[in-house]
C-alpha positions as CSV (number, residue, x, y, z in Angstrom):
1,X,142.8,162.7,292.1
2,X,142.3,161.8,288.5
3,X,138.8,159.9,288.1
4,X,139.2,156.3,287.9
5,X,137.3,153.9,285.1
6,X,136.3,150.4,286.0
7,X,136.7,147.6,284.1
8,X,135.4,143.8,283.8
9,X,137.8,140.7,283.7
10,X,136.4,138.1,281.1
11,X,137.0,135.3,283.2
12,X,134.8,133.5,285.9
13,X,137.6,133.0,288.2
14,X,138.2,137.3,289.1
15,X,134.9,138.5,289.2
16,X,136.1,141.2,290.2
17,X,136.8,144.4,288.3
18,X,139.7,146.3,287.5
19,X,140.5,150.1,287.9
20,X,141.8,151.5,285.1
21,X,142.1,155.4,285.4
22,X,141.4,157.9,282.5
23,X,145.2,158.6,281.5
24,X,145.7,154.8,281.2
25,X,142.5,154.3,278.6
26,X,143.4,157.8,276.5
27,X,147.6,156.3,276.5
28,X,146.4,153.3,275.0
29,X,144.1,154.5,272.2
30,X,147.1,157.1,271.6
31,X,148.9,153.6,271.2
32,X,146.4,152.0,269.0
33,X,146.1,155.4,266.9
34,X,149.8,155.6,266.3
35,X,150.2,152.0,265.5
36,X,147.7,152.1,263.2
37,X,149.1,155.1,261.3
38,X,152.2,153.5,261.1
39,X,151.0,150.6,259.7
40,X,148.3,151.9,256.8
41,X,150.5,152.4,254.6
42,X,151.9,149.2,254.5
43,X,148.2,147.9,254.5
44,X,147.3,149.7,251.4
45,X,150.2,148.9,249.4
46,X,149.6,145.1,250.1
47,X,145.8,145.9,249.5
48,X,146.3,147.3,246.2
49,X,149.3,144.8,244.8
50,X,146.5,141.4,245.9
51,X,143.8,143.8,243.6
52,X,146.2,144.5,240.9
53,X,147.5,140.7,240.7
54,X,143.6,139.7,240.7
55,X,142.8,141.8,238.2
56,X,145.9,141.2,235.7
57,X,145.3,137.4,236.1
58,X,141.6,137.4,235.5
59,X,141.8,139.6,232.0
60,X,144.8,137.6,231.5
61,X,142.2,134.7,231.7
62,X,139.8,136.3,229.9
63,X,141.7,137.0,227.2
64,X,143.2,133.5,226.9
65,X,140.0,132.4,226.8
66,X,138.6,134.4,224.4
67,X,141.7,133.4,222.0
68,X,141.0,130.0,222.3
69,X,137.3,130.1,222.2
70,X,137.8,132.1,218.7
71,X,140.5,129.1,217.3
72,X,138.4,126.8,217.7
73,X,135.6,128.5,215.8
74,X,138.0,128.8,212.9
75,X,138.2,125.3,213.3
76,X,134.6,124.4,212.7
77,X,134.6,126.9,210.0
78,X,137.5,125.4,208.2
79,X,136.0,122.2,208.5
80,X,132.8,123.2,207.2
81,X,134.2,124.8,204.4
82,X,135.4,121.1,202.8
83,X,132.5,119.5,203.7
84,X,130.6,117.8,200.9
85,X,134.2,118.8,198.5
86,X,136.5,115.8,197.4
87,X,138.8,116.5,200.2
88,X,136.0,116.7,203.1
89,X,135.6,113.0,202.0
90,X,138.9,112.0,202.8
91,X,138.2,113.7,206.5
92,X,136.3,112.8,209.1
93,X,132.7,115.1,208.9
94,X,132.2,118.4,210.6
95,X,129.8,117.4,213.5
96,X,132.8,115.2,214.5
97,X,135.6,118.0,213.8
98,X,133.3,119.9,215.9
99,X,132.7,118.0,218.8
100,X,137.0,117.5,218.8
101,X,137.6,120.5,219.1
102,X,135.4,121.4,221.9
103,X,136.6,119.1,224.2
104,X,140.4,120.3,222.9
105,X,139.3,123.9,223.9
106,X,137.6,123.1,227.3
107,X,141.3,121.4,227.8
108,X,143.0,124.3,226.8
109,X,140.9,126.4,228.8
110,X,141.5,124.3,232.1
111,X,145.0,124.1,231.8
112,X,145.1,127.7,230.8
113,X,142.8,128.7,233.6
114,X,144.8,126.3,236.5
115,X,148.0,127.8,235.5
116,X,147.0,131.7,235.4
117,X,145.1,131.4,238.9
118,X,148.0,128.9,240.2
119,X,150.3,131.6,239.3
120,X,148.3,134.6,240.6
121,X,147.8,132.5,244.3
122,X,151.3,132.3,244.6
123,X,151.9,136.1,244.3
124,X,149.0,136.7,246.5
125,X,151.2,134.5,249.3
126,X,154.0,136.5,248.1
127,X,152.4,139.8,248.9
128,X,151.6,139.0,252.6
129,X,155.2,138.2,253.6
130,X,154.6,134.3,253.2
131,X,158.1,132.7,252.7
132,X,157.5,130.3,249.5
133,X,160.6,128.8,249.4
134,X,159.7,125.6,251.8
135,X,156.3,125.6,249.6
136,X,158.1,125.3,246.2
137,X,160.8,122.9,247.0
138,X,158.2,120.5,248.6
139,X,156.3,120.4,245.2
140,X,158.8,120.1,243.6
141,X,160.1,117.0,245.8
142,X,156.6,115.9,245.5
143,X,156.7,116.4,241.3
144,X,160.2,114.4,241.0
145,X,158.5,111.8,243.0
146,X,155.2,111.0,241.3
147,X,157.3,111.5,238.2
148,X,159.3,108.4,238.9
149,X,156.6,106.2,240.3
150,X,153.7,107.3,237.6
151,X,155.8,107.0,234.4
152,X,153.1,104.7,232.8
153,X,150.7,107.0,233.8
154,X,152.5,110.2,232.7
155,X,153.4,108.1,229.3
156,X,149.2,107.1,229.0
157,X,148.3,110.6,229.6
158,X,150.2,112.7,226.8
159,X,150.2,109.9,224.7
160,X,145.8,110.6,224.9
161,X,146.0,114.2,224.5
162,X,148.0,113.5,221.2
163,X,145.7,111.5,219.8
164,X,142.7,113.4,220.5
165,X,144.7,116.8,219.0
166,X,145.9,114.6,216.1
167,X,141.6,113.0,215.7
168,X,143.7,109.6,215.5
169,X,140.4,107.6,215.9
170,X,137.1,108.4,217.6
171,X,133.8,106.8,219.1
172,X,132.2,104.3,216.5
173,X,135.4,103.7,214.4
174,X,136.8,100.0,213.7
175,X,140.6,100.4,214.4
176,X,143.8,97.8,214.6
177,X,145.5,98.6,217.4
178,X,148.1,96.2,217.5
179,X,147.3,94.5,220.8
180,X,143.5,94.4,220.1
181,X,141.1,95.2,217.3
182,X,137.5,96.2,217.0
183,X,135.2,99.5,217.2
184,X,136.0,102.0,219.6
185,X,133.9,102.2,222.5
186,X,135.0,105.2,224.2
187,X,138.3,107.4,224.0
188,X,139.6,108.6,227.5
189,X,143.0,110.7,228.3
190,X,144.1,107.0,229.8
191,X,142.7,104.7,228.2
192,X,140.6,103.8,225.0
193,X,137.9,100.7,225.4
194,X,137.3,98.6,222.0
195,X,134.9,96.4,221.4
196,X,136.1,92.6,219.6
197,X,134.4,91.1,216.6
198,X,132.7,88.5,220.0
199,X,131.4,91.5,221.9
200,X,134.2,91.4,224.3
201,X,135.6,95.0,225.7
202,X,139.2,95.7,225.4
203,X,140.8,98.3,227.6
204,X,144.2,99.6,226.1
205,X,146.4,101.7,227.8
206,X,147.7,104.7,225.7
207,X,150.9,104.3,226.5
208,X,150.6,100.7,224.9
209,X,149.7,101.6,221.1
210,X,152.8,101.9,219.3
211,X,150.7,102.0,216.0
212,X,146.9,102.1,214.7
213,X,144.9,101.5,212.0
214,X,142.1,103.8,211.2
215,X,139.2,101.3,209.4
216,X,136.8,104.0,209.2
217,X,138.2,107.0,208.3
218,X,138.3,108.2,204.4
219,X,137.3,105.0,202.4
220,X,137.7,101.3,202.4
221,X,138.5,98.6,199.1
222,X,136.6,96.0,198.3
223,X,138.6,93.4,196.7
224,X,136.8,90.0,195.1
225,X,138.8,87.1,193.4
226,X,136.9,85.7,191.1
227,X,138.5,82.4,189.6
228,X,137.0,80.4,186.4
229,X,138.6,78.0,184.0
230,X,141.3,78.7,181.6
231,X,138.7,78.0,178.8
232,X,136.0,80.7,179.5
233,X,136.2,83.7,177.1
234,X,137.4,86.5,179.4
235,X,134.9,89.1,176.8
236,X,132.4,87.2,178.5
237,X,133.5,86.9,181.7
238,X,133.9,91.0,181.8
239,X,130.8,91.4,180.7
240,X,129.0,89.2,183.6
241,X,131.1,90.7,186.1
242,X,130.2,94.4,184.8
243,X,126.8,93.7,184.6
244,X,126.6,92.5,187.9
245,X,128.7,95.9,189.2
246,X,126.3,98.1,187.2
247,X,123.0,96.3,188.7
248,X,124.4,96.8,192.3
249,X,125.3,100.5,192.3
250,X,121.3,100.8,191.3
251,X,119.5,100.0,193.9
252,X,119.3,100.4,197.7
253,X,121.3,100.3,200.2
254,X,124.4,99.4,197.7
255,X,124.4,102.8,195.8
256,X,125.3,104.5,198.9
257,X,128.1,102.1,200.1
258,X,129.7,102.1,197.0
259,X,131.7,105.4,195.9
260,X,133.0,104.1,192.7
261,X,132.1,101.9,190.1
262,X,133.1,98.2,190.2
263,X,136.3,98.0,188.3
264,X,137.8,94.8,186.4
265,X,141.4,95.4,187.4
266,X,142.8,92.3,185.1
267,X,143.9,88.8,185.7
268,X,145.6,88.5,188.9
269,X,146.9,84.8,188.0
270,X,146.9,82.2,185.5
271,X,147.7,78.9,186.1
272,X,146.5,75.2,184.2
273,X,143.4,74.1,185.4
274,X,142.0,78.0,186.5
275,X,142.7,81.8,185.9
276,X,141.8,84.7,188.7
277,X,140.0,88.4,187.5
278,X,140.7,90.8,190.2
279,X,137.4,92.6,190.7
280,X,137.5,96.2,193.1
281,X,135.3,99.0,194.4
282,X,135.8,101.7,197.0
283,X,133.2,101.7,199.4
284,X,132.3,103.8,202.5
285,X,134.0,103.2,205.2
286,X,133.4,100.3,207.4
287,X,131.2,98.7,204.9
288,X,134.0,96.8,203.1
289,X,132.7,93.3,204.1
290,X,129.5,94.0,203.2
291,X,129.8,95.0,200.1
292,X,132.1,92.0,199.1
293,X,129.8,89.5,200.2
294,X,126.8,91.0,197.8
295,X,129.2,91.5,195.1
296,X,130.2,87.6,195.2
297,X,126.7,86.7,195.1
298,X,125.8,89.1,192.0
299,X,128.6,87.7,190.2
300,X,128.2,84.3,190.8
301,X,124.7,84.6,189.8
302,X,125.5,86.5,186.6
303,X,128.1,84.1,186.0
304,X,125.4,80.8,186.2
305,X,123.3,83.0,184.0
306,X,126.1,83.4,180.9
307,X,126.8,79.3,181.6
308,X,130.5,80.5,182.9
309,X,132.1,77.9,185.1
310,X,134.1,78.1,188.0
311,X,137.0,76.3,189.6
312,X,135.4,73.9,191.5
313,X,132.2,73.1,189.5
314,X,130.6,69.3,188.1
315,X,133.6,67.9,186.1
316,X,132.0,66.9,182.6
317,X,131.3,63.2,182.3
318,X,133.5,60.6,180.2
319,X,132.7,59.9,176.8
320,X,132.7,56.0,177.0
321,X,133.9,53.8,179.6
322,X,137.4,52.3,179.4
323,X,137.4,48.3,179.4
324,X,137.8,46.4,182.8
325,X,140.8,44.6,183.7
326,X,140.9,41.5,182.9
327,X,143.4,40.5,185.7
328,X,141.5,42.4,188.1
329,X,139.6,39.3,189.7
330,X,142.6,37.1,189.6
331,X,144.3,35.8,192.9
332,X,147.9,36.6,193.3
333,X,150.2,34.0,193.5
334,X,150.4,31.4,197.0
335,X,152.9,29.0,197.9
336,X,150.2,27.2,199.6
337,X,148.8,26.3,196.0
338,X,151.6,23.4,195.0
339,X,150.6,20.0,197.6
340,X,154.5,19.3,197.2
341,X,155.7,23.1,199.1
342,X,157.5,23.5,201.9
343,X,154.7,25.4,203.5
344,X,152.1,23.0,202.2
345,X,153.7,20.2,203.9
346,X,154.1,21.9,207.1
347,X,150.5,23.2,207.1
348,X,149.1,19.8,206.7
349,X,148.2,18.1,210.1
350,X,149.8,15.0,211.6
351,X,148.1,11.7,211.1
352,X,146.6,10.1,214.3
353,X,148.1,6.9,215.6
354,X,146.9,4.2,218.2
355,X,148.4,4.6,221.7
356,X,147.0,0.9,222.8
357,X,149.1,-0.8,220.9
């Protein structure tokens, strides 16, 4: 009689146990060892494919990153390079370039990341027998779908990416953008946030800014009409107005603000009673305004000082008075004047009579 192993149920309802004999116990482990080497192979082929896709997709990664870690230094260090030149003035300064192109490269690195990982996941599913077909057409139902119902927000979204590549505007720069106006507040993938001239925020949608107008980029014009009587001697007007340019590009904080000295660019009109001198100056950005009002108040000043008149000054007094009208205190003619009118006669009141009588 073969010997005869005994074995526990797990469950509380057969507390019982089980016989199971010897040649039972060494058939199933035969089992278990059979199955087993059947089935390694197929284990270790899987095993190595997941490493090898993990591997490939994170130097893959690596690399990508590297790449674009490297680009964007070149960046900085093409930027740097025409900083303080003639062109770098025309750009927007390096600490800016620099801080673009970071937040470009951690984009690039996301997306670059998201899709190499995505990609790798997938195989990994693949690997295991996982049938992908029901996983694929459901995203891309679920793509077609947010595509139609988020247009706007697909629209918003590369529209921000663009101008953040293309450094269309940044934090701290007064822009037109068509639907609003005023000094960027901040610049999101979505939306950018102005600030009006009345401290009010504006939130534009991306999508929404068909054009814009950079204020503070490169440099600004400041343009000043100055307008004075036909009879001034424009040598003298020139030389108030270039003395008051040259005494404002001295001192402080004017010499900064102003790139270029004041220039007389000629009569802009000429009419009877007053002529206009077109006065201009480039100035640093955003301080256009600024720069115009001082100027106006320097030249005016200079202007009193040579005894220059402008339009719109005390109008010199008469030599001698002209003589007064002698028909000016006269009464103009009344039909009410001649007793013997019509309208006399009808304005004169009826004569009382006696009723007793």
């Amino acid at each position: 009689m073969p010997p005869v192993l005994w074995s526990a149920l797990p469950t509380a309802d057969a507390p019982n146990t089980v016989p199971v004999t010897l040649d039972e116990a060494a058939e199933t482990a035969t089992n278990a060892a059979g199955w087993v080497e059947q089935n390694w192979a197929t284990w270790l082929n899987t095993g190595l494919r997941i490493v090898l896709i993990l591997v490939v997709a994170l130097t893959l990664r690596m690399l990508i990153r590297r790449a674009l870690t490297k680009l964007i230094d070149r960046m900085n260090r093409s930027a740097q390079a025409v900083e303080g030149t003639a062109l770098g003035g025309l750009l927007v300064n390096a600490e800016r370039r620099r801080q673009r192109s970071e937040a470009i490269g951690s984009v690039l690195r996301s997306v670059a990341s998201f899709l190499i990982l995505g990609t790798a996941g997938l195989m990994i599913l693949g690997a295991f027998k996982i049938d992908l077909a029901p996983l694929l057409a459901s995203a891309g139902v679920a793509g077609v779908a947010i595509g139609f119902g988020a247009r706007n927000l697909v629209t918003d979204f590369l529209s921000g990416v663009f101008m953040i590549l293309e450094d269309q505007y940044g934090v701290g720069d007064s822009v037109d953008a068509g639907v609003a106006s005023g000094e960027v507040v901040e610049v999101g993938l979505r939306v950018t946030k102005l600030r009006g001239v009345d401290g009010e925020i504006w939130y534009v949608r991306n999508g929404e800014i068909k054009r814009i107008g950079n204020l503070s980029q490169g440099w600004a014009t400041a343009g000043v009409d100055v307008t004075v009587r036909p009879t001034e001697d424009l040598d003298r007007v020139q030389a108030a107005i270039t003395q008051a340019g040259e005494a404002m590009s001295k001192e402080e904080p004017w010499n900064e603000r102003l790139w270029g000295p004041v220039e007389i660019l000629g009569l802009n009109e000429v009419l009877l009673d007053s002529m206009t001198v077109r006065v201009s100056a480039k100035t640093m950005p955003g301080k256009k305004l600024g720069v115009e009002r001082e100027l106006r108040w320097r030249i005016k000043r200079e202007l009193d000082a040579a005894g220059i008149r402008i339009v719109g000054g005390v109008l010199p007094a008469q030599a001698e008075d002209s003589p007064a009208d002698p028909s000016a205190g006269m009464a103009a003619p009344s039909a009410f004047a001649s007793p013997t009118s019509p309208q006399s006669a009808a304005a004169t009141p009826l004569p009382k009579t006696d009723l007793t009588k």
